[in-house]
C-alpha positions in Angstrom: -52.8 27.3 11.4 -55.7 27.7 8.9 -55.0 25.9 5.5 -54.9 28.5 3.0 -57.5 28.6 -0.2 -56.1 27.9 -3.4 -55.2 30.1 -5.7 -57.7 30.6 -8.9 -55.3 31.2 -12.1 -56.3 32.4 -15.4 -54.2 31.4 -18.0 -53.6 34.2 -21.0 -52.9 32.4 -23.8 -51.8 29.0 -24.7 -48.5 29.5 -26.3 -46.3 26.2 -25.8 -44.2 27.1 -22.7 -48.0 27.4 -21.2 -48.9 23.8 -21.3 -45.8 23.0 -18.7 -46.8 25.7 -16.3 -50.8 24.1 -16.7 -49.4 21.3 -15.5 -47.7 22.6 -12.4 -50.6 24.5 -11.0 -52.6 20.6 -11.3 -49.7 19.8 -9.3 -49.8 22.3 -6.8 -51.9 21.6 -3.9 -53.2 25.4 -3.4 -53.1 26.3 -7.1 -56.0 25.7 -9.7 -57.5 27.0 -13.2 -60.0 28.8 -13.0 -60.3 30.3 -16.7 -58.2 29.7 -20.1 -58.1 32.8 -22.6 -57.2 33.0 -26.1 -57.6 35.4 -28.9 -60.3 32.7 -29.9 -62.3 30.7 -27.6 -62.0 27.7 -30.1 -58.1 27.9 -29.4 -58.8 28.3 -25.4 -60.9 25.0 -25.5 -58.4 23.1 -27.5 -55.7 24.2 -24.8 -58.0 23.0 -22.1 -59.2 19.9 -23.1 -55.5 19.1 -24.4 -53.8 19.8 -20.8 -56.9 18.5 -19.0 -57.6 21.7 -17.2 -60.5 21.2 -14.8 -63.8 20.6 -16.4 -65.2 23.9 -14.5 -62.5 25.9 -15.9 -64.4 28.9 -18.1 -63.1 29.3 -21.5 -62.7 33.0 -23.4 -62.2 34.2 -26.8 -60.2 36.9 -25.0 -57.2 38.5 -22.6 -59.7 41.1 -21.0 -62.3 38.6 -20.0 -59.9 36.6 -18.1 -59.3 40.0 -16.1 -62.6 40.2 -15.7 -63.8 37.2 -13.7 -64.2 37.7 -10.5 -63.5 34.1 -9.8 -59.5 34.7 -11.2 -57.4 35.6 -8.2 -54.1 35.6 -10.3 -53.1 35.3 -14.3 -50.1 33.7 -15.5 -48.9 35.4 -18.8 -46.7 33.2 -21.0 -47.2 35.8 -24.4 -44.5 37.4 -26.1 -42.7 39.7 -24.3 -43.3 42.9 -26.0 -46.8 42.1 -25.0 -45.7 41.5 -20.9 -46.2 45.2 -20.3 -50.2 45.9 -21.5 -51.4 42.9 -19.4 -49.2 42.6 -16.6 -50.2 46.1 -15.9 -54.3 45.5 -17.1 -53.8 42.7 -14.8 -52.4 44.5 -12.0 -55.1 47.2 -11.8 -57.5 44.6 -12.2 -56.0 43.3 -9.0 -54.9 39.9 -10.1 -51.5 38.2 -8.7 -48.8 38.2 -11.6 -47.2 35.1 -12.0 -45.4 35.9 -15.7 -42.9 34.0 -17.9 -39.1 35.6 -18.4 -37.7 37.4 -19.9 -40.6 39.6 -17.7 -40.2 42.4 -20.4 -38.1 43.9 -23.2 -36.5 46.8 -21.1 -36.4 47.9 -17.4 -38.6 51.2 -18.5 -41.0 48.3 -19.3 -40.4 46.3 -15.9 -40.5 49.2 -13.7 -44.5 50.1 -15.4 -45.5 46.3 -14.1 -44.1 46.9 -11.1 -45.2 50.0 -10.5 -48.7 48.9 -11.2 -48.1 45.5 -8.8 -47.1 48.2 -5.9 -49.9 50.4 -6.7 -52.6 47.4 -6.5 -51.0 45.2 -3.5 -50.8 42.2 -6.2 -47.7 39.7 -5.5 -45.2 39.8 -9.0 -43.2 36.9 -9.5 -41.1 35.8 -13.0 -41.5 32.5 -14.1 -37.6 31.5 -13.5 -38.3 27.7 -12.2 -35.3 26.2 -11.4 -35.4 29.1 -8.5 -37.7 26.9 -6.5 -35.8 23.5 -6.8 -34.7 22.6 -3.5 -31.6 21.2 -5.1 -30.9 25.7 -5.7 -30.9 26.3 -2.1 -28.4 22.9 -1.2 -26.1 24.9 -3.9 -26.5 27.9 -2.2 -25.6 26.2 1.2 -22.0 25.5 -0.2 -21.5 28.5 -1.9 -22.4 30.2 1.5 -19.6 27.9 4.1 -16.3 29.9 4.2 -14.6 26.5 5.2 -15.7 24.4 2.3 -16.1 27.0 -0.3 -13.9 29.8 0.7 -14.5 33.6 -1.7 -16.4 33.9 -4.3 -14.1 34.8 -7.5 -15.8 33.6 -10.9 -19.0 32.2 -12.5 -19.6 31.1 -15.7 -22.5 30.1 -17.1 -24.0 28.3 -20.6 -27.9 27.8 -21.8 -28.1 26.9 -25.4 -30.7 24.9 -27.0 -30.0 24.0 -31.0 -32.8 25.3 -33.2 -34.4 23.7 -36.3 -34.2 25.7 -39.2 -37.7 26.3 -39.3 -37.7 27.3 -35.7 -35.0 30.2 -36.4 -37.4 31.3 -39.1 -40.5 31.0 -37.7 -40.5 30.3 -33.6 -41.9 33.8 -32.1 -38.2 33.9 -30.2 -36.8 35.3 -33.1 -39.5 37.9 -34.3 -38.4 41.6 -33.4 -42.0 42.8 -33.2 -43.0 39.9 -30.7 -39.3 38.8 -28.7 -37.0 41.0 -30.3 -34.3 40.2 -27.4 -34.1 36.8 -28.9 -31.5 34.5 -26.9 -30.2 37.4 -24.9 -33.9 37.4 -23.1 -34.5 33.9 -23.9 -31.6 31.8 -23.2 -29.7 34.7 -21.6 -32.0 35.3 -19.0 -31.3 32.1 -17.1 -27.7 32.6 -17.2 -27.8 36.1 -16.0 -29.8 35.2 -13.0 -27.9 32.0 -12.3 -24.8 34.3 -12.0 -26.5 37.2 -9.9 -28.0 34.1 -7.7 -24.1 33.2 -7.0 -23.5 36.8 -6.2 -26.2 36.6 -4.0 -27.9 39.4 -6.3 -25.2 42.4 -5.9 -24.9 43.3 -9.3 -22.1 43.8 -11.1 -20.0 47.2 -11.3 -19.8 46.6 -15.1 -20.9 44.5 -18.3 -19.5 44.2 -21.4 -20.6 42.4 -24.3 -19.0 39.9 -26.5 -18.2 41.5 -30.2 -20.2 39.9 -32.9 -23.0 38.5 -31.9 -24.9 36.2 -34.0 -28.3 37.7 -35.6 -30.9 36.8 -37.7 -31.3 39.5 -40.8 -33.6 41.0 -39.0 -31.7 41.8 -35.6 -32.4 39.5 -33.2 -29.3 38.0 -31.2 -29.0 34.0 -31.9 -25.8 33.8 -29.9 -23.8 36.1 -27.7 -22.0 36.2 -24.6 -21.1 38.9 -22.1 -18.6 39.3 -19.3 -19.4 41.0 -15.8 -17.0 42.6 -13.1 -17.1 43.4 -9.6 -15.2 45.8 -8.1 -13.5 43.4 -5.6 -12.2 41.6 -8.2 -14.9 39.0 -8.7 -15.4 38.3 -12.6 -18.7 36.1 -14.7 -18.7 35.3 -18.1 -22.0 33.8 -19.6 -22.9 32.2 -23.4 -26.6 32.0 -24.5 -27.4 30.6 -28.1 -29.8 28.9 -30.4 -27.3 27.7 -32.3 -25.0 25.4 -30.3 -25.8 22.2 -29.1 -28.4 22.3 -25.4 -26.2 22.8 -22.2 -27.7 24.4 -19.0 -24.4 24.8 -16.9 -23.0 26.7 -14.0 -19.8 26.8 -12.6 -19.0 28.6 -10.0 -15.2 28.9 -8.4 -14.1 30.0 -5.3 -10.7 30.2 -3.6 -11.1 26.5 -1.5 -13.9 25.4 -3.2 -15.9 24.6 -6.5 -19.6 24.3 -7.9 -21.1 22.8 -10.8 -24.8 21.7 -11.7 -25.0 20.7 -15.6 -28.9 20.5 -16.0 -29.9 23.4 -13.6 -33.2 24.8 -15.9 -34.4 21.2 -15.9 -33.2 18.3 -13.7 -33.4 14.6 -14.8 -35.4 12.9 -13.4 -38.6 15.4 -11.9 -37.9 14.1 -8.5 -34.2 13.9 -8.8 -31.3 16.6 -8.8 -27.8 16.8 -8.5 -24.5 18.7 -8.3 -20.9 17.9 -7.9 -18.7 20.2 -5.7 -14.8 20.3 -5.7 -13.1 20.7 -1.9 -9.3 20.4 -2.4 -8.7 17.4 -4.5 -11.9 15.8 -3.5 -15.0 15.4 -5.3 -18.4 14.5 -4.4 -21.8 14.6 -6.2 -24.5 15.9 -3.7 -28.5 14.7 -4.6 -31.5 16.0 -4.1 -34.8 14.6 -4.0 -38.2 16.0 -4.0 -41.5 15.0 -4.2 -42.4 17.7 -6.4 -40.5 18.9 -9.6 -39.6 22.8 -9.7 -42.3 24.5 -11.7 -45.1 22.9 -9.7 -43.0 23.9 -6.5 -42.8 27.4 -8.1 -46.5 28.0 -8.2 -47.0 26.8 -4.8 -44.4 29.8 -3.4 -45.9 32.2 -5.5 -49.8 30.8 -4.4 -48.1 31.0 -0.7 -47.1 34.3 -1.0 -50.7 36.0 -2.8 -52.7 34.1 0.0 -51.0 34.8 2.5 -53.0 38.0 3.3 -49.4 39.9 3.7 -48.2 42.5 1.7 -46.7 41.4 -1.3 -43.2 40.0 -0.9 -40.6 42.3 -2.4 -37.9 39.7 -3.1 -39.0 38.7 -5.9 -39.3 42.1 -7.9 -36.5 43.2 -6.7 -34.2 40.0 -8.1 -36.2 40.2 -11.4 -35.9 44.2 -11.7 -32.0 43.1 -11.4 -31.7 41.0 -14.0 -33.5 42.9 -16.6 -30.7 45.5 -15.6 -28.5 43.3 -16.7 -29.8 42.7 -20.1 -30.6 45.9 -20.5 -26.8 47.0 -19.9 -25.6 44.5 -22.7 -27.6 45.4 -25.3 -26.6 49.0 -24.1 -22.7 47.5 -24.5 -24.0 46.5 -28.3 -25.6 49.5 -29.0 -22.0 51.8 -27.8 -19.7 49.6 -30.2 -19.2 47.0 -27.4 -18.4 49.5 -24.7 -18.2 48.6 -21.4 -21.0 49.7 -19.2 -21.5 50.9 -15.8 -24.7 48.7 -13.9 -26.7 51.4 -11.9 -29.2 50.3 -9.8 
């Protein structure tokens, strides 16, 4: 088999979360960066020379020139996610792979213009959810799958909360309406709603309802909330995202001979290290994982995989992001109709 070319990223823009994704695509053995774009060039260099980007790495004082280079096969887009939707889709016609950070936009009326424009243009769409690609997610998904050991599905619950400084819940761009105006629903949220759609092996739920009284800043964007989900065999979630509780990243997920738990599934402890407990019966054993690679670079190598391959685009991925966003978009729907429950149409 011919080893496939690496994949050319441009980054657009050099918020924060970018500098770990910089780092994975050095890690990744068919990934590299090819350009860094800011709204100042002065601000791309900085980013650059800070993460060590390669030295042939071209630097731009803007989004559109990033697009522009021919030598950029894909962009990753950490900005704010009211800004997801004008360069995914510039991107996209442009005819670069879309590798973008989550929550992958404010609504599914955004979502569906990205995606739209990713069909359109044969360019492989991907959200940046990591802890997707950590082999340790698939050893889970091994247990939850053996009727023996694990039995039927019948609840998941899951947590993500990180505590924020008081500056940050002024001041971080997480709680801005005009930049992330979902605030921990899209932030925080996102992970749990996708963790409990994993366990469901995606099949949405028939119904979500949202928790009353949320916390919000004055100027509406959700600090804390939490939601509850039901199937219509009977199978229930119930997840809690926050910036004001101390940081967990749990899911547990029960079944009728069997029992799941990961505590640290956005980021594992060690890089190369992962584990899980599991309950069968009365007995309980902690299962590890180990990997030579940590989950983000082992993210870009997938999505690199998949927009080199030469293939059409790979639908999985749109379709389990497209999902989730439905699921956001039906709790703030609950919110919006006095904490009505709300029906989850596909």
């Amino acid at each position: 088999m011919a080893e496939q070319r690496q994949i050319r990223f441009g980054i657009l823009g050099c918020a924060n979360v970018a500098r770990k994704l910089a780092r994975a695509i050095s890690l990744a053995p068919n990934a590299t960066i090819s350009a860094v774009g800011s709204r100042t060039a002065e601000k791309a260099a900085a980013f650059a020379a800070e993460n060590e980007c390669p030295a042939t790495a071209k630097i731009y004082g803007s989004y559109d020139a990033v697009l522009d280079d021919p030598d950029v096969d894909a962009v990753y887009i950490p900005l704010p996610t009211s800004l997801h939707v004008r360069w995914a889709v510039l991107a996209a016609q442009k005819k670069k792979h879309i590798l973008v950070e989550k929550p992958a936009a404010l609504n599914v009326a955004e979502l569906d213009q990205i995606l739209a424009a990713c069909e359109s243009s044969g360019v492989q769409f991907m959200d940046a959810t990591a802890w997707m690609h950590n082999p340790r997610t698939a050893k889970m998904k091994e247990f939850l799958s053996d009727p023996l050991r694990f039995g039927q599905l019948k609840s998941v619950y899951s947590i993500v909360s990180f505590l924020f400084t008081a500056d940050s819940l002024k001041n971080d761009i997480r709680v801005k309406p005009n930049l992330d105006g979902l605030g921990a629903l899209g932030d925080a949220g996102w992970y749990c709603i996708r963790a409990i759609l994993w366990a469901n092996d995606y099949e949405l739920p028939e119904s979500v309802t949202a928790v009353r009284e949320p916390e919000v800043n004055e100027a509406g964007v959700i600090l804390s909330c939490g939601a509850s989900m039901k199937w219509q065999d009977g199978r229930v979630a119930t997840f809690y995202c926050s910036f004001m509780a101390s940081m967990a990243t749990d899911i547990c997920v029960y079944g009728t001979d069997g029992k799941l738990r990961v505590h640290d599934f956005i980021l594992s402890f060690p890089e190369n290290y992962a584990s899980f407990n599991t309950v069968e019966g009365s007995r309980l054993t902690k299962h590890v994982v180990n990997t030579e690679l940590s989950q983000d670079p082992l993210m870009v190598m997938e999505f690199c995989n998949l927009a080199g391959s030469g293939r059409a685009p790979e639908k999985k991925w749109p379709v389990i992001c497209r999902k989730t966003q439905l699921v956001v978009d039906a709790f703030n729907a609950s919110i919006e109709k006095g904490f009505e429950t709300i029906e989850v149409v596909y």
